[in-house]
Backbone as ProteinMPNN parsed JSONL, in Angstrom:
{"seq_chain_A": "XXXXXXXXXXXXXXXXXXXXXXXXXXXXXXXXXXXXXXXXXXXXXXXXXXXXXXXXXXXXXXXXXXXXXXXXXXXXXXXXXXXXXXXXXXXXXXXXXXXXXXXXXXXXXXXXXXXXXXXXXXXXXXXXXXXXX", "coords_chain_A": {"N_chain_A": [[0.776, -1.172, 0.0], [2.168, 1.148, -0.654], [4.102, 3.92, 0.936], [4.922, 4.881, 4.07], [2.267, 4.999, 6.666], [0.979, 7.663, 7.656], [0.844, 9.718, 11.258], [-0.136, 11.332, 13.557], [0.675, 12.497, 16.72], [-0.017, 12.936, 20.067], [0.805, 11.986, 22.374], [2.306, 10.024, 24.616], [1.893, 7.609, 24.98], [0.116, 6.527, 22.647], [1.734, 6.751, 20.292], [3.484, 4.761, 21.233], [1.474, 2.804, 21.009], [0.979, 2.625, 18.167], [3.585, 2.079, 17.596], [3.675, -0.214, 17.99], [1.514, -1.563, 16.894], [1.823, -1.324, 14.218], [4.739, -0.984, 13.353], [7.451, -1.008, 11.187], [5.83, 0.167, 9.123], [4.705, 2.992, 10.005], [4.702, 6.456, 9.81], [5.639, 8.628, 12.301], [4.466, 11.552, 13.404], [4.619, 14.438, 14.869], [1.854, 15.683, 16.637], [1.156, 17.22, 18.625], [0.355, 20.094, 18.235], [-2.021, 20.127, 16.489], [-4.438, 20.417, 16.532], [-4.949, 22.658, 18.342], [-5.716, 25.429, 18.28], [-8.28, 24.623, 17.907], [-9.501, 24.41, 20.339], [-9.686, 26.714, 21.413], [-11.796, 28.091, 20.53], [-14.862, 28.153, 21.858], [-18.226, 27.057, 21.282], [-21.302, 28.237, 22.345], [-22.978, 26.079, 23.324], [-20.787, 24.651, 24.34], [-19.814, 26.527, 26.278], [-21.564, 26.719, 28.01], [-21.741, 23.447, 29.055], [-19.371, 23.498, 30.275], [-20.204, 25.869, 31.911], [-22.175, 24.207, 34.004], [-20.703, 22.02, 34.808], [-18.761, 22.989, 36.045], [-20.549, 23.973, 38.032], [-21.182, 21.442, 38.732], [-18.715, 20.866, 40.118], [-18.627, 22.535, 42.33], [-20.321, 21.735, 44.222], [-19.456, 19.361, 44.459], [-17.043, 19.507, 46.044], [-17.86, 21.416, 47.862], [-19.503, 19.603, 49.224], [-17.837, 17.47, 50.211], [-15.873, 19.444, 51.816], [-17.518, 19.92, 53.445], [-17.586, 17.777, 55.277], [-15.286, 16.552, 55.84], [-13.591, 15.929, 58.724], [-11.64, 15.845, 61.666], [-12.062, 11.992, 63.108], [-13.585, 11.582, 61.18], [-14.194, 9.039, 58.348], [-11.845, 8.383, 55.918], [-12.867, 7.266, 53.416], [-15.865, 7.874, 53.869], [-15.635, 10.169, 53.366], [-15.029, 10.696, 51.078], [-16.889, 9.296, 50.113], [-19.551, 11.202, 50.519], [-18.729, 13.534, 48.564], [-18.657, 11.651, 46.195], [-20.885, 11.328, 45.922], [-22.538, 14.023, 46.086], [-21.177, 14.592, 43.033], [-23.075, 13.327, 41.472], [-25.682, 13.476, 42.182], [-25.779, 16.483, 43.289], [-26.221, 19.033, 42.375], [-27.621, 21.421, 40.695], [-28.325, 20.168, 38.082], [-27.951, 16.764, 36.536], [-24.906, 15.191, 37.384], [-22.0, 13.339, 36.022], [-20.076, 10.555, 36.468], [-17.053, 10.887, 37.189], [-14.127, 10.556, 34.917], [-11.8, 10.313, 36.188], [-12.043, 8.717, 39.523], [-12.814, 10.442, 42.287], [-10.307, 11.259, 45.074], [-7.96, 10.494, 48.202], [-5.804, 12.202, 50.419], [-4.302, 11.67, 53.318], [-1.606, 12.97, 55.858], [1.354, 12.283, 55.772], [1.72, 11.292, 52.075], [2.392, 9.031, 49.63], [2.375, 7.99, 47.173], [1.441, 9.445, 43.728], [-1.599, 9.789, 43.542], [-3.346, 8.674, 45.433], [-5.633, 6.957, 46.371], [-8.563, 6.64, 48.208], [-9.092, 5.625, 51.595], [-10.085, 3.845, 54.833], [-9.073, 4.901, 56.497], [-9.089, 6.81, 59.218], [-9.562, 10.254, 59.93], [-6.947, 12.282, 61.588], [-5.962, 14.631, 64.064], [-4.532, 17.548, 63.188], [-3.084, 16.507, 61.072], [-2.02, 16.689, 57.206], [-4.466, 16.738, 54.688], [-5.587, 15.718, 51.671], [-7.711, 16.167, 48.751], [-8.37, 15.122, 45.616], [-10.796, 16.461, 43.753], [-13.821, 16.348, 41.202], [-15.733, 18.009, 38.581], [-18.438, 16.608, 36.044], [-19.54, 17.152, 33.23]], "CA_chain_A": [[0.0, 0.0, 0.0], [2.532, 2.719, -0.824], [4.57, 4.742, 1.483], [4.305, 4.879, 5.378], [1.002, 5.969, 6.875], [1.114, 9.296, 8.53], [0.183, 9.081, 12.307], [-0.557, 12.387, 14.148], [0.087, 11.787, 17.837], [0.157, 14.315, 20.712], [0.836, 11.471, 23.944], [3.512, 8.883, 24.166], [0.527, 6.673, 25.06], [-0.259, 6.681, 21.46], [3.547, 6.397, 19.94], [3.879, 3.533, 21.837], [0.578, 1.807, 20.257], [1.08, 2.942, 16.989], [4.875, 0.893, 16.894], [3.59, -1.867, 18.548], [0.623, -2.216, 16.015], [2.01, -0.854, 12.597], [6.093, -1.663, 13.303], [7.669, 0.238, 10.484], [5.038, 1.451, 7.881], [3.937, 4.383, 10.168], [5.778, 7.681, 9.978], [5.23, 9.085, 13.561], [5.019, 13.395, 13.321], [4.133, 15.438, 16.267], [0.401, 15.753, 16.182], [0.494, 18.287, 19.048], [-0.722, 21.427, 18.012], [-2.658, 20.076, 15.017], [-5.928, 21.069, 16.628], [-5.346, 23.457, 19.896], [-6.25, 26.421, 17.996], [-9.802, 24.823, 17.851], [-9.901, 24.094, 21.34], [-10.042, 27.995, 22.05], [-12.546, 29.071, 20.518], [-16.095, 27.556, 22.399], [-19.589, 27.657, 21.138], [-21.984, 28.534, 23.518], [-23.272, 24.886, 24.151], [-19.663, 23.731, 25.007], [-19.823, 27.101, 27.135], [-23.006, 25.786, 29.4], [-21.603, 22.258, 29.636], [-18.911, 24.125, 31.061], [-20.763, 26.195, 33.538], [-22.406, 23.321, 34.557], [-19.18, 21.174, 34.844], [-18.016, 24.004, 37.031], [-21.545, 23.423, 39.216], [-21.24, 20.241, 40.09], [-16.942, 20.625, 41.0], [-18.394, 23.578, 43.857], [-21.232, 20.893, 44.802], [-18.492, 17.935, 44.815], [-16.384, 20.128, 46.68], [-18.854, 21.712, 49.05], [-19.57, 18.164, 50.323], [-16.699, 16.987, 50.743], [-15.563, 19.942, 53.132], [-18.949, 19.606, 54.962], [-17.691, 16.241, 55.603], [-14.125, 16.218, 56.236], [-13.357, 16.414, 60.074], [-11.615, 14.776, 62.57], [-13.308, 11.546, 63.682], [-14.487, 10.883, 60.211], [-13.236, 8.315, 57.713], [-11.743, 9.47, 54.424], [-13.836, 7.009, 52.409], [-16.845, 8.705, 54.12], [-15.8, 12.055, 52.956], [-14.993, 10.683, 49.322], [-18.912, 9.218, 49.396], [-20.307, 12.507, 50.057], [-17.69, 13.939, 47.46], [-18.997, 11.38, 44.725], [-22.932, 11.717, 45.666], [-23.105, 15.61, 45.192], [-20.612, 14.695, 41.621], [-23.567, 12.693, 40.971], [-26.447, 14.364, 42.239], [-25.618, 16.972, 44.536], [-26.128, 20.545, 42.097], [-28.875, 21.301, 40.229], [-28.416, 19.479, 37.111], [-27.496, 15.587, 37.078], [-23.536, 14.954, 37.126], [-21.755, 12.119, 35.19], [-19.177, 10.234, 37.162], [-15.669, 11.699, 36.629], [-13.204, 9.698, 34.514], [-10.524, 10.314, 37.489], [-12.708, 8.86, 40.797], [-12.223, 11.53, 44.136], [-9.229, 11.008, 45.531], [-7.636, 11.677, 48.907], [-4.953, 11.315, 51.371], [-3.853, 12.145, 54.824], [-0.045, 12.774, 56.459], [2.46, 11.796, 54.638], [1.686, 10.42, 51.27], [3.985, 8.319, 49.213], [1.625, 8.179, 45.807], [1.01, 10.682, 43.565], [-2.638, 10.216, 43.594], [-3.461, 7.714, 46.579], [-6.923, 6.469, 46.859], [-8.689, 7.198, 49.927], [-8.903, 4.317, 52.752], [-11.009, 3.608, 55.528], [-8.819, 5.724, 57.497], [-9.579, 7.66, 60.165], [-8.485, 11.707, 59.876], [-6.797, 12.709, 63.078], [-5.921, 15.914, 64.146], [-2.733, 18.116, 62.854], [-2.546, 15.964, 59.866], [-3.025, 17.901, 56.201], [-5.314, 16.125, 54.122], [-5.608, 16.399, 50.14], [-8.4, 16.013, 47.778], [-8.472, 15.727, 44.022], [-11.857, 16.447, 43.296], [-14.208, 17.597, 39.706], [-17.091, 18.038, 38.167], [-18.489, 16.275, 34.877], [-21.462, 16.837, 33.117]], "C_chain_A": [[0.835, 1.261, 0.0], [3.287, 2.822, 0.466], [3.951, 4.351, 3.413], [3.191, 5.876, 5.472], [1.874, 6.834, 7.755], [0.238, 9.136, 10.045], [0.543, 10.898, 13.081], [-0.905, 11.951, 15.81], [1.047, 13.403, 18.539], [0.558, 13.435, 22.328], [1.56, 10.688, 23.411], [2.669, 7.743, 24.198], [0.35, 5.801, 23.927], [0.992, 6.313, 20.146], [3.592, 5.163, 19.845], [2.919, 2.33, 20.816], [0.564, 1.764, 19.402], [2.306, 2.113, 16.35], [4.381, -0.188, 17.592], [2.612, -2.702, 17.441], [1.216, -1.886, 14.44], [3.715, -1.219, 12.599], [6.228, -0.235, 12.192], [6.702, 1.061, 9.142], [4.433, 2.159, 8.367], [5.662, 5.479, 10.604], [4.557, 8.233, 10.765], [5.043, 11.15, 13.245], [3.964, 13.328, 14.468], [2.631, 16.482, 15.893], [0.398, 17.357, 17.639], [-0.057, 19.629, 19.139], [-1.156, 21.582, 16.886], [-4.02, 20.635, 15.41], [-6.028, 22.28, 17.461], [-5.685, 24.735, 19.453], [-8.248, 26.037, 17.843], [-10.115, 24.817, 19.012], [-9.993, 25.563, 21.881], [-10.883, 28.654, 21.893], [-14.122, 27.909, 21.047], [-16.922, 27.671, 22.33], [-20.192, 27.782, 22.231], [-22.974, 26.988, 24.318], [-22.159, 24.439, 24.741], [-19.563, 24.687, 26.285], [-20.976, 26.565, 28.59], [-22.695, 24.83, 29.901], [-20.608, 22.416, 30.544], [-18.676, 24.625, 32.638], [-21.443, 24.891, 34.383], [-21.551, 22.39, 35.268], [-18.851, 21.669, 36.193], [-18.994, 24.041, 38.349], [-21.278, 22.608, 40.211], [-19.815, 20.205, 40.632], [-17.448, 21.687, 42.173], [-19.522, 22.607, 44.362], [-20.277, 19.895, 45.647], [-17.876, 18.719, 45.922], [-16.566, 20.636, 48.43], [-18.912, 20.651, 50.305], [-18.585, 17.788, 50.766], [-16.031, 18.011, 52.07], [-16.142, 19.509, 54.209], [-18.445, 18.646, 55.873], [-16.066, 16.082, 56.832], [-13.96, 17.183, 57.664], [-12.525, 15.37, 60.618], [-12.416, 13.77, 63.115], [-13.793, 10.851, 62.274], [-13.462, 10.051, 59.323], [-13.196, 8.629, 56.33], [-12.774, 8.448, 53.248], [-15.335, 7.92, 52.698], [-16.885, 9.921, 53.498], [-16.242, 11.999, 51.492], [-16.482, 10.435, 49.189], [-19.571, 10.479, 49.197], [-20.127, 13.145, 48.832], [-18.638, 13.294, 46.047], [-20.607, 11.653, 44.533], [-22.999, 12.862, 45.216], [-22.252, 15.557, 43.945], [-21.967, 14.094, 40.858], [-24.883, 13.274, 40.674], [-26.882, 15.673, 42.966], [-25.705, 18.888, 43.614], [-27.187, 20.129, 41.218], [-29.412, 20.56, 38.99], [-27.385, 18.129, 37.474], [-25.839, 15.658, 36.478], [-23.214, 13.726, 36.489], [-20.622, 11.731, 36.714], [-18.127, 10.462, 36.565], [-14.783, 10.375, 36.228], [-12.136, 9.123, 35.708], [-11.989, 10.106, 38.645], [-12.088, 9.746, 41.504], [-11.552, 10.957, 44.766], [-8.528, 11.574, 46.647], [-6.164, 11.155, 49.631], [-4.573, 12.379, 52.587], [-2.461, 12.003, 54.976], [0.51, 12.46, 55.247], [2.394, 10.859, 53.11], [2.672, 9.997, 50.017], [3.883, 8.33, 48.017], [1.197, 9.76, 45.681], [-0.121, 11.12, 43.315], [-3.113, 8.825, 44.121], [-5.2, 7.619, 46.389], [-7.485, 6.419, 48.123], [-8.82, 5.706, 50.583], [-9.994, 4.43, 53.861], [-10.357, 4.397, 56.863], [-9.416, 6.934, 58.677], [-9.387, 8.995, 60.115], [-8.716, 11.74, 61.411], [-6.204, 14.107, 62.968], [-4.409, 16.517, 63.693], [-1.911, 17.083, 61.352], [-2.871, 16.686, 58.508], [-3.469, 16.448, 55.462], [-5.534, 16.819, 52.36], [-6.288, 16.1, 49.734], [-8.682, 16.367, 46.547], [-10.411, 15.163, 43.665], [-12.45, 16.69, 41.81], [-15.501, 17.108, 39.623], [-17.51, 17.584, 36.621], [-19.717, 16.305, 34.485], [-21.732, 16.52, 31.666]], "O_chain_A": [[0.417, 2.299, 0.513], [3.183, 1.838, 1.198], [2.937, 3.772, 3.802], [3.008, 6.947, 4.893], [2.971, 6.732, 8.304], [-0.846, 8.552, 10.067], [1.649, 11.414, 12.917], [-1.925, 11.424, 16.254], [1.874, 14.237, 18.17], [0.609, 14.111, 23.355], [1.675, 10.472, 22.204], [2.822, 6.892, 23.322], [0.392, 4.576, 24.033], [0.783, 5.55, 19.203], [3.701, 4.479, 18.828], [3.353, 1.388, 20.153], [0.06, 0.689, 19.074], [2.332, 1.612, 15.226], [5.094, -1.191, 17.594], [2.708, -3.888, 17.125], [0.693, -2.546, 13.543], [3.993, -1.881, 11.599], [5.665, 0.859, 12.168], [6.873, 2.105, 8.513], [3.413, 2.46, 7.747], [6.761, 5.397, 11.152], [3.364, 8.359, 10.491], [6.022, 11.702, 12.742], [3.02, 12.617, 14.813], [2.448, 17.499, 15.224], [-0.323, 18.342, 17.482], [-0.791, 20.097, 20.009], [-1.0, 22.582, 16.185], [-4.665, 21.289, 14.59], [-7.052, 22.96, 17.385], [-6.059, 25.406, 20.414], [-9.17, 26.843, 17.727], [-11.253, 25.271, 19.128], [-10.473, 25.586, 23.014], [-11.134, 29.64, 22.585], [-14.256, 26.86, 20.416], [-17.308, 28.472, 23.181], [-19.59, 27.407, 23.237], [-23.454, 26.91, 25.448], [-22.355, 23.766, 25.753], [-19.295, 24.132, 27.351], [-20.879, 26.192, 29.759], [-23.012, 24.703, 31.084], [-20.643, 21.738, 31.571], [-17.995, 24.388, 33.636], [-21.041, 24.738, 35.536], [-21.855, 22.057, 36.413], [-18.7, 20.994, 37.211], [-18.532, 24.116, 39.488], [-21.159, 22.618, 41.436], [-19.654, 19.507, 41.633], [-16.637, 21.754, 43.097], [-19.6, 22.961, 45.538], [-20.238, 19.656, 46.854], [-18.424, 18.426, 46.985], [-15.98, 20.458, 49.498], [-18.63, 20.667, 51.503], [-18.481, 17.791, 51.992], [-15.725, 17.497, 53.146], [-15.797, 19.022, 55.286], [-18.763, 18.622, 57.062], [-15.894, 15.709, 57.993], [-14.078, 18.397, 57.828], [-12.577, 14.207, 60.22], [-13.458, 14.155, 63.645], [-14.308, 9.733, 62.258], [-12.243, 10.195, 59.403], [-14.139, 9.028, 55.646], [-13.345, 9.01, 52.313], [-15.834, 8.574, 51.782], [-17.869, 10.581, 53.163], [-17.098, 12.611, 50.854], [-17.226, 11.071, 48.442], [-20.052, 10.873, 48.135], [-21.064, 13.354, 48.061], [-19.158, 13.974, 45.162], [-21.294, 12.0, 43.572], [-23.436, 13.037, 44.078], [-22.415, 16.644, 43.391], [-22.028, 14.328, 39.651], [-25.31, 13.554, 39.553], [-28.056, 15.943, 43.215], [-25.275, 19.858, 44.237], [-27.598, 18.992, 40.987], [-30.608, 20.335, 38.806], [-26.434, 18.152, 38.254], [-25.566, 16.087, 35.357], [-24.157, 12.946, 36.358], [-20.46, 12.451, 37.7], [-18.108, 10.28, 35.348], [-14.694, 9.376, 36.942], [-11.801, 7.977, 36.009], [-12.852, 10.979, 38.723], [-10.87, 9.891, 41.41], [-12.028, 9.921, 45.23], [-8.283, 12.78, 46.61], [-5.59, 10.079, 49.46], [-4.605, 13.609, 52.606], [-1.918, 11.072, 54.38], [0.136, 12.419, 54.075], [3.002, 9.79, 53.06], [3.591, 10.702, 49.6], [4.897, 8.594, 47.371], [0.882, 10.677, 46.438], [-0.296, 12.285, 42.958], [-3.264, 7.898, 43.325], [-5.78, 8.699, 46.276], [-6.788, 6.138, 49.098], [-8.6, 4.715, 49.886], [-10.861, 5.272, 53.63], [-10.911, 4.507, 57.956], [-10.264, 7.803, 58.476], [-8.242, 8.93, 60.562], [-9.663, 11.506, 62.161], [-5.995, 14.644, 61.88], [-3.346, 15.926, 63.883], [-0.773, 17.018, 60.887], [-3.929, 17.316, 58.5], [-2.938, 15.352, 55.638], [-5.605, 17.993, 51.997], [-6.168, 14.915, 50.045], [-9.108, 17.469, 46.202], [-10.972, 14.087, 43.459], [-11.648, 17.246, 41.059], [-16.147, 16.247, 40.22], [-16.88, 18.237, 35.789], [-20.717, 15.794, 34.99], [-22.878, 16.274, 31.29]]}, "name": "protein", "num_of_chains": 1, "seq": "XXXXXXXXXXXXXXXXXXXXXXXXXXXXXXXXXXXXXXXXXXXXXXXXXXXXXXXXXXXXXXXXXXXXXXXXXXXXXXXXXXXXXXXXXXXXXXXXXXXXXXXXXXXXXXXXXXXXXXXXXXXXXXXXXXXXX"}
């Protein structure tokens, strides 16, 4: 079939799958800023899904403070966390690609999964939260 295909990649992710499945008839080029000029400009529906988006991350968020105390256990917090991602702002949420994520004291990962832990006092505590709609 001619010449190497042309492969437009912007993640090594993608690189990687591209020589593992095609070997040498793909010529690799640097796909990343083949589109990002479209990604700036936003019609006004991508704008709403947006604001909305942006809803349910101060809903998700909200709860999760409410929640997080001494005394309580960090999966507890994350439930609240995923209920208002789900249904917790005024329009229904999707579940976020990335689940809510937390950790206490000293953590060793760079995005730890929460535990049945306990929060105790004088420890900092992190949560990667969002909103998807």
């Amino acid at each position: 079939h001619g010449g190497p295909r042309l492969l437009h990649c912007s993640a090594l992710i993608e690189i990687e799958l591209a020589i593992k499945t095609d070997g040498d008839r793909v010529e690799i080029i640097d796909g990343s800023l083949l589109v990002d000029w479209l990604r700036l400009i936003k019609s006004d529906a991508e704008l709403e899904m947006m604001r909305r988006a942006a809803e349910i991350a101060d809903a998700t968020m909200t709860a999760a403070l409410d929640t997080v105390a001494v005394g309580v256990r960090q999966c507890d917090a994350i439930g609240a966390a995923l209920e208002a991602s789900v249904c917790g702002a005024a329009q229904v949420g999707e579940v976020p690609a990335a689940l809510p994520r937390m950790s206490t004291g000293s953590a060793t990962a760079a995005h730890p999964t929460y535990t049945d832990e306990v929060l105790q006092p004088s420890r900092g505590t992190s949560l990667e939260l969002a909103g998807c709609y």
